[in-house]
C-alpha positions in Angstrom: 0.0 0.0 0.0 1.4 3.4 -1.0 2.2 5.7 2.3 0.2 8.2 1.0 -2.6 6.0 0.6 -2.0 4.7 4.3 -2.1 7.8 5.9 -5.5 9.0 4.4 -8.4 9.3 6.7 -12.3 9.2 7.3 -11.6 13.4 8.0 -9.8 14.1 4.7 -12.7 12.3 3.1 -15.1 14.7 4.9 -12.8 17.4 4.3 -12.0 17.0 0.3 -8.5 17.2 1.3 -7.6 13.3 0.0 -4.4 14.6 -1.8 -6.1 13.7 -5.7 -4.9 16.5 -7.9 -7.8 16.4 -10.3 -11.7 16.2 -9.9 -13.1 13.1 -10.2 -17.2 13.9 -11.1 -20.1 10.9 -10.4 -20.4 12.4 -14.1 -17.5 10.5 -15.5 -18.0 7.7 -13.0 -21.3 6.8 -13.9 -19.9 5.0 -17.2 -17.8 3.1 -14.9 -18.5 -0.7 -15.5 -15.9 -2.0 -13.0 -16.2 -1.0 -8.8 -16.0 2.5 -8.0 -14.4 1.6 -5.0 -11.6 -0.3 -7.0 -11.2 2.9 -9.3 -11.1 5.1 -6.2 -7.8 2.8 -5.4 -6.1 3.8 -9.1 -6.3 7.8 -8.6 -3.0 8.6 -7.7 -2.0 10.7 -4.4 -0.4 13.7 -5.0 -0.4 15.6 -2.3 -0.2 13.8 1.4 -4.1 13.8 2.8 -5.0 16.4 4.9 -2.6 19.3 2.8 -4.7 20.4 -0.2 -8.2 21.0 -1.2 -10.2 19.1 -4.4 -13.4 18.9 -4.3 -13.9 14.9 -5.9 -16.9 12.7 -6.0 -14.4 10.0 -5.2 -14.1 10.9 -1.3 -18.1 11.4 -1.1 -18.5 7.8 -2.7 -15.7 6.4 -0.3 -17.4 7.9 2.5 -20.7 6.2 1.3 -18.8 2.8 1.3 -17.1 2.7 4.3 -20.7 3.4 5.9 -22.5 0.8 3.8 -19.8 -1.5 5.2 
């Protein structure tokens, strides 16, 4: 697992701050055949979580995950 990955929280899902450098829209998911949870795992990290604001459907969906869990 990537440190970056690692050290990513429930907060800097909450908090948009996941360290992606790029949007990722429900938009562009939506045509998604394979897990969004899966894709969520192939955006690369950046920044390190917690440093820089993005807004990304990707945290919102991986907050929706966790709590279907």
């Amino acid at each position: 697992m990537d440190d970056k990955l690692a050290a990513m929280s429930i907060e800097d899902l909450l908090t948009m701050r996941v360290g992606h450098a790029a949007e990722t829209s429900g938009a562009i998911w939506r045509g998604i055949e394979s897990s969004w949870t899966a894709e969520f795992f192939k955006i690369p990290i950046v920044y390190p979580p917690g440093t820089t604001y993005m807004y990304t459907s990707a945290a919102s969906y991986m907050l929706s995950a966790i709590l279907t869990r």
